[in-house]
N, C-alpha and C positions, 0 to 999 in steps of 0.2 A: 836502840830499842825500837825505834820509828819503822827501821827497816824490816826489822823481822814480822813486826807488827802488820806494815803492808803486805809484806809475804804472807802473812799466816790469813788475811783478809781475802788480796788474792784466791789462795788455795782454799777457802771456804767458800767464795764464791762458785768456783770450777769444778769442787767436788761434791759441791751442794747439788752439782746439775739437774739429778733424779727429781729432789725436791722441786727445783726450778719449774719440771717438764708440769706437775701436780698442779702446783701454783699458775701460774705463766704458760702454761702450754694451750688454755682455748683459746685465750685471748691472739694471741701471735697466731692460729689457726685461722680467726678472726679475720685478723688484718690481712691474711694472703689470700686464704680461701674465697673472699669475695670480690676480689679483684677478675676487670676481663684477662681472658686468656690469654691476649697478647701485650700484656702490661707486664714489665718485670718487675719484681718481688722484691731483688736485694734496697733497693732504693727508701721504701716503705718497710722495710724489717731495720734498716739503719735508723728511720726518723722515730721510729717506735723506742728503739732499744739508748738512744741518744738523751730522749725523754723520761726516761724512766733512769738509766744511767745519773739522768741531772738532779731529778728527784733524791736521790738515794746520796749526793752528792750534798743538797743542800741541808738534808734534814742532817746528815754528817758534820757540818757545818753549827749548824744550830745546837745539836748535842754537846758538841765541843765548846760552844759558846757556853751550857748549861756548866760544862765540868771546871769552866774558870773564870768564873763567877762569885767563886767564895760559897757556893750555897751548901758543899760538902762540911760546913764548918772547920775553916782549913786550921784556925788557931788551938784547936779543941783535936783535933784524929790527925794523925800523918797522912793526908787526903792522899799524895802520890801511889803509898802503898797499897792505902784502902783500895782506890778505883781502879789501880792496876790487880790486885789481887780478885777485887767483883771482876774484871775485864776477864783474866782467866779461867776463874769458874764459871763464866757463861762459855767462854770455849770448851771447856770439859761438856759440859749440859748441853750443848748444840751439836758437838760430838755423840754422846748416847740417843740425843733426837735423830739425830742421820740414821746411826746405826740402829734404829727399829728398837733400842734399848730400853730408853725409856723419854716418853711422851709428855717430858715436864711442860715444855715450851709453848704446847700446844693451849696455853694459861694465857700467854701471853699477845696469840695471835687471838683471842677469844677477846680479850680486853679490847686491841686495835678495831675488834669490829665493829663499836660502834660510830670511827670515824670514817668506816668503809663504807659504812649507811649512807652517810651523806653526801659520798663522791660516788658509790657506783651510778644513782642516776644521772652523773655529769657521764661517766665512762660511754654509759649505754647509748645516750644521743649522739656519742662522735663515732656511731657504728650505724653502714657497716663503713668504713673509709675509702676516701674517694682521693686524698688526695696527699703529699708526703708532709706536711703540716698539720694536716687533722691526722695522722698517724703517730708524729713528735710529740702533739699534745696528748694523743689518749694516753702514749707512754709514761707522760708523768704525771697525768693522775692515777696510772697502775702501778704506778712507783711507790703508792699509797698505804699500796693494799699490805693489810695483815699479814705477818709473816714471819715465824720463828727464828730463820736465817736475819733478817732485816733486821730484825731488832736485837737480836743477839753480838752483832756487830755495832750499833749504836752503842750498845754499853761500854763496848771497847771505844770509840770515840767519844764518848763522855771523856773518861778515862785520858785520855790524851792530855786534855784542858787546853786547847786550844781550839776554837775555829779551822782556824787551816789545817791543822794535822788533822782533824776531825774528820775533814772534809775530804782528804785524801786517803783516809782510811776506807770512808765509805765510796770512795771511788774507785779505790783497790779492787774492794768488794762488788763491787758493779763490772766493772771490765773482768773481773772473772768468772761472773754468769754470762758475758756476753758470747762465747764460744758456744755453749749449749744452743741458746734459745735463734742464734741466729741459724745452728745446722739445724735447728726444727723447723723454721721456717723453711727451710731450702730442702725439709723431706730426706733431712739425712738418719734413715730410719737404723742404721747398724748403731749409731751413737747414741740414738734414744734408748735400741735395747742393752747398752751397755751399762747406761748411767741407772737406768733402772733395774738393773742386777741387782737381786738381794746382797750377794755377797762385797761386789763392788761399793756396794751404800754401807753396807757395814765397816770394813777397813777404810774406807774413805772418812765414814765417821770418829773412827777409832783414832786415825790420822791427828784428823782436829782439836779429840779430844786430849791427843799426847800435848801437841801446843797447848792448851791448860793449865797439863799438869805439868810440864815443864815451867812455865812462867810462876805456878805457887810453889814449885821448890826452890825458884830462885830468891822467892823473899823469905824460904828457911834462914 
C-alpha cells in the first residue's frame, strides 16, 4: 500500500505542475531573475527547491506523527480504514480542484493563510537573494505556504500513522513538483504552456481523482 501511495504522491506532484507554476512561479522568478548575468541559476534553483522539498518533508513527518498518536480514537473507529478512506477522498477532491471541477480545496488553502501572515515577512527579507543558502532557506519557508496540493497530501500522511511513511510520502510529493518548477526557473517556456493547458489540468486531474476512487472501492 506504501508503494502505490508514493506513487500516487509522486504523480500529484508532477501533474499538479500548472497549479505549481500559480502557486511557486514568482517566487522561483524571484530567485533567478535578480541574479547578475553571469551567475548561473541551476545552483540557487536547487537550494531553493531542497528547502522547500525539506519543508514539505518534515511537516510530512509531523502529520504522520499526528496519525499515530492514538488521537483518531483508535479503540473506538477502525482508525486504519477511516484515515485511509479520508486519505482517498481528499485524492478524489484534489483531483476535481486540478481539474477546474470544483474549487472545494480552495477552503483549505484559506485557513493556512493565517500561518502565511506570519512567515511571508520572514520570505520577503531573504529577497532578493544573493547567495545559495539564503536561497535554501527562502525555500522552506515557501514550503509553508497555503496550498490545496500540500495539504491534500498531508492527509494522506496523517493516514499512514507513522512518522517515516509520512515523511516519505510528502517527499514523494515534493520530488514530483520538482521537474516543473526547476524548467521554470531554467525558462523552459514549452513546458509551462503545457502544464497550463486547460485540457492537460483536467485529465491530469481526473487522473488523481481515479486514485481516490480506486482506494474507496477497495474498502468496499
Amino acid at each position: 500500500m506504501l508503494e502505490f501511495s508514493l506513487i500516487a504522491a509522486f504523480l500529484v506532484g508532477l501533474l499538479g505542475g500548472g497549479h505549481c507554476i500559480g502557486m511557486c512561479g514568482g517566487i522561483v522568478g524571484a530567485v533567478t531573475m535578480t541574479l547578475p548575468g553571469d551567475r548561473p541559476k541551476f545552483p540557487f534553483l536547487i537550494g531553493y527547491n531542497i528547502g522547500r522539498i525539506g519543508s514539505y518533508t518534515l511537516a510530512g513527518v509531523m502529520a504522520g506523527a499526528v496519525g499515530a498518536s492514538g488521537f483518531f480514537l483508535e479503540h473506538v473507529l477502525p482508525v486504519e480504514k477511516v484515515l485511509y478512506g479520508l486519505a482517498s477522498l481528499m485524492l478524489v477532491l484534489l483531483g476535481l480542484y486540478l481539474a477546474g471541477i470544483w474549487r472545494v480545496l480552495t477552503v483549505l488553502e484559506v485557513l493556512g493563510g493565517k500561518l502565511w501572515q506570519r512567515l511571508q515577512p520572514l520570505s520577503r527579507s531573504l529577497l532578493p537573494v544573493k547567495s545559495v543558502p539564503q536561497s535554501l532557506l527562502l525555500g522552506a519557508v515557501w514550503g509553508w505556504l497555503p496550498c490545496g496540493l500540500v495539504y491534500s497530501v498531508l492527509v494522506a500522511a496523517i493516514a499512514t500513522a507513522s512518522p517515516m511513511q509520512g515523511g516519505l510520502l510528502m517527499l514523494a510529493f515534493g520530488l514530483g513538483t520538482l521537474p516543473t518548477l526547476l524548467a521554470m526557473g531554467m525558462a523552459a517556456v514549452r513546458l509551462k504552456v503545457l502544464l497550463q493547458n486547460s485540457w492537460f489540468r483536467r485529465l491530469s486531474g481526473l487522473l488523481i481523482a481515479g486514485f481516490g476512487v480506486a482506494g474507496l472501492l477497495s474498502l468496499l
